[in-house]
N, C-alpha and C positions, 0 to 999 in steps of 0.2 A: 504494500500500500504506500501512497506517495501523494505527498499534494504538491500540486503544480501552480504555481501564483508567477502572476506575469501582467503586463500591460498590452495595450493594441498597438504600441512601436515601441523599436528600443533607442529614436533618436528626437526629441523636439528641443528647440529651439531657446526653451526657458530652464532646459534638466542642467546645464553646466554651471557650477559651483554647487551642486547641489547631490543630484543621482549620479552627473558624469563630471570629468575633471574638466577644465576652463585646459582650453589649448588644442585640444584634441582635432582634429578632420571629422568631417562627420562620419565618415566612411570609417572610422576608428572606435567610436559610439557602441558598438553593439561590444563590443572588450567587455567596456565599464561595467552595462548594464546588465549582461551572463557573470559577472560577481557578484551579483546581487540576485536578482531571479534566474528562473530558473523554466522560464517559458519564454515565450512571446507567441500574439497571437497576428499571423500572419496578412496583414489584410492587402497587403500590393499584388498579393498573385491574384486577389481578384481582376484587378487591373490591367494587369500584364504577366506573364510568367517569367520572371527572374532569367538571367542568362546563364550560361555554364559556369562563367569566372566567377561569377558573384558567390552561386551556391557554395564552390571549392573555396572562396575566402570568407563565407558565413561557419563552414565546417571548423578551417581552421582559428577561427577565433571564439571555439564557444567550449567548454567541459564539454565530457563524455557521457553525462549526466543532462546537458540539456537539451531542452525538445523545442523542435519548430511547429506550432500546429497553424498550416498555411489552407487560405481558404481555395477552394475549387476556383478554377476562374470564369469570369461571366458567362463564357460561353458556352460551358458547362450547366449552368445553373439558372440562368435567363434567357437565352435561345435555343426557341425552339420548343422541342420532345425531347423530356429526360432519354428515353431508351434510344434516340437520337444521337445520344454525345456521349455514349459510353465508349467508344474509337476515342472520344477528346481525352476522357476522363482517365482511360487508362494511359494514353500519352501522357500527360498532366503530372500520374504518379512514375512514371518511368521516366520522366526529365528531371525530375528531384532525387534520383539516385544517388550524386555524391553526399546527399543527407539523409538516408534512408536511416542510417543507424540512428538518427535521432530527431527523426520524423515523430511530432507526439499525436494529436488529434488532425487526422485532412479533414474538415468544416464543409460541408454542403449549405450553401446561406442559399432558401428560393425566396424568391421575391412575392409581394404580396399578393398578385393575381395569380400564384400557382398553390390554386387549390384541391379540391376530392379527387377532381378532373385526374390529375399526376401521379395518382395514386399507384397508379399501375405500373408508369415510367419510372418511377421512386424507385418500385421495387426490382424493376430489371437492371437498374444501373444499378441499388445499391446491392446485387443478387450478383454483378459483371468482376465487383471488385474484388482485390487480391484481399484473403484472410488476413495475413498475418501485417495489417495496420488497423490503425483504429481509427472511425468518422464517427464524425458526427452530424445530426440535420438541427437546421432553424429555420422554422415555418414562420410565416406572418399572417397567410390566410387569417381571415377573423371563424372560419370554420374549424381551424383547428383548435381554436379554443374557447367553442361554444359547450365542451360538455357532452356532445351526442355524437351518435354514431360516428360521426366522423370521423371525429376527432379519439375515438376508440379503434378506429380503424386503422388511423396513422399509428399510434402509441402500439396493437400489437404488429402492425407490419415493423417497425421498430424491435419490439423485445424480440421478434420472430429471426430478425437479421444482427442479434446483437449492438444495434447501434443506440449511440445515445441521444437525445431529445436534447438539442443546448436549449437551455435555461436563460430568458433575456428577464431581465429586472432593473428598466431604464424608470421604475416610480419616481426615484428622486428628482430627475431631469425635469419630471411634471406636477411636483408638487408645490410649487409657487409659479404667481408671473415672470413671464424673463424679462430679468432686471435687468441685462448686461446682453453684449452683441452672441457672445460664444454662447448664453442659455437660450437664445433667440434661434441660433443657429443650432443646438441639437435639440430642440423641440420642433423644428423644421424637417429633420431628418433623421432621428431616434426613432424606432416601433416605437409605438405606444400600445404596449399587448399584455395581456394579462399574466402574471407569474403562477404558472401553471408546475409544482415540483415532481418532476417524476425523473425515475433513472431506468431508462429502457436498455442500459448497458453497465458495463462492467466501470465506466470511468465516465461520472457525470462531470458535466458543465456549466459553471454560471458566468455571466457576462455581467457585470453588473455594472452599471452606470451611473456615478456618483454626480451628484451638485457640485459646483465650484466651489460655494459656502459650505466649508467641512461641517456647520452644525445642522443641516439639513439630512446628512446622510445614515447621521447615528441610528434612529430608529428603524432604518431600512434596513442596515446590515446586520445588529445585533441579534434580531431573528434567524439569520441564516448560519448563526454559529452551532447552536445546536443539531440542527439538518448538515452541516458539513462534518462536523465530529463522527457523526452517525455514522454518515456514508462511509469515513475512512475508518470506523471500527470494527465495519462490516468486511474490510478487504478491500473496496473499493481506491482506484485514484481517483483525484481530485483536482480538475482543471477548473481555478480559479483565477478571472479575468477583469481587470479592474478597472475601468473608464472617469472620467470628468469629461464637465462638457467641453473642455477645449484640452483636458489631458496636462494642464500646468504642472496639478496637482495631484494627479494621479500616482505617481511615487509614494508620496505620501500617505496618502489615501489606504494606498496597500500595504505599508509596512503599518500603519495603525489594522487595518485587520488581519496581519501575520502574526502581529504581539495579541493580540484577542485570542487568536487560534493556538497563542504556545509554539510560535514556531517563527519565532521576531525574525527579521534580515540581519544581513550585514551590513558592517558600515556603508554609505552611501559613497562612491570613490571619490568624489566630488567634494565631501565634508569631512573624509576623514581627518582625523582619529574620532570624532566623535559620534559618540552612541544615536543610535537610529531613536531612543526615546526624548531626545535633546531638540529632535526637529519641529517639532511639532508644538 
């Protein structure tokens, strides 16, 4: 069993003197930030699939120990018929080879109008894939979390395929007006979908989406301490993924729920010598 705690990049613009040291290349950033966690969640392969150099200088800069969980890329997951792009899909995991060894979750993210409809192409690609990695799916349909058949249907074609249900929990983001341009802009572009907990696999996932204002966030995450202990008592790992609305303070964010969970960071390379409880 293992928890996984990470953010949605390992490089912004505000982490240096802080997560990452002042001086560095950006291109040098992901160093820092594999001293400290121990994931990232992958989100430019949606965009574009990474180049060969890149993957072989993400390998050599990261422990043995840590995991890339990189999302499918659009075209995989927005055009089209799923049973359509499983040729994509398995190219997609076969171009990531020189990080196979530390491949953590590939993310299936479909977009909101792929509903019941998909059902069937869901299961032939995720039916096409190689066993031995682990996915994950995030539905946004509002059918899949109405509670009914449907959405019963999605959750055992899941436990059926061993995969896991990622977990979006962007409340915070919508629990006040947006005061400020960055809450403006992910209440524009966050789900806003119901937190539905289940673990259709062996290694649940949360995404959680924190406020800017670190005292917004408290009462949202303190409830998911108990459900993540759980899951990791049971044998389960644990991919846990930490957002703000513009990510300033996302760092932060997470090392206050890694000290919650017993399981603090390390120094921030950026602030050492001092202690990750100092920061905040």
């Amino acid at each position: 069993m293992s928890l996984y705690l990470g953010l949605s990049q390992w490089s912004h613009p505000d982490w240096p003197g802080s997560l990452l040291r002042r001086g560095l290349k950006t291109a040098e950033h992901l160093g820092d930030y594999a001293r400290v966690f121990n994931t990232v969640e992958g989100n430019t392969s949606f965009y574009g699939v990474p180049d060969h150099h890149s993957l072989l200088r993400w390998e050599a800069m990261t422990p043995a120990h840590f995991r890339f969980t990189f999302k499918f890329p659009s075209f995989v997951s927005h055009q089209g018929r799923l049973e359509d792009n499983i040729r994509a899909a398995l190219d997609f995991i076969d171009h990531l080879r020189p990080l196979h060894p530390k491949l953590g979750m590939l993310m299936l993210q479909l977009p909101k109008s792929s509903g019941p409809e998909q059902l069937q192409g869901l299961s032939a690609l995720l039916g096409a894939l190689p066993r031995n990695f682990d996915y994950g799916v995030e539905v946004r349909h509002p059918a899949f979390f109405a509670k009914g058949e449907e959405e019963r249907r999605l959750n055992r074609l899941l436990l059926e395929q061993g995969v896991n249900r990622i977990i979006m929990d962007s409340r915070p983001v919508f629990s006040c007006p947006p005061t400020t341009p960055a809450l403006m802009d992910a209440q524009a572009k966050k789900p806003k979908v119901p937190v539905h907990i289940i673990s259709t696999g062996t290694r649940p996932m949360v995404r959680f989406i924190g406020h800017p204002d670190p005292a917004y966030n408290l009462p949202y995450w303190q409830p998911w301490l108990p459900r993540l202990r759980g899951w990791l008592d049971q044998g389960k790992s644990v991919y846990l993924f930490v957002h703000t609305a513009d990510n300033q303070l996302a760092p932060a964010l997470a090392a206050e729920l890694a000290a919650a969970l017993g399981a603090p960071l390390p120094a921030f390379p950026g602030a050492a010598p001092a202690p990750q409880g100092e920061l905040f």
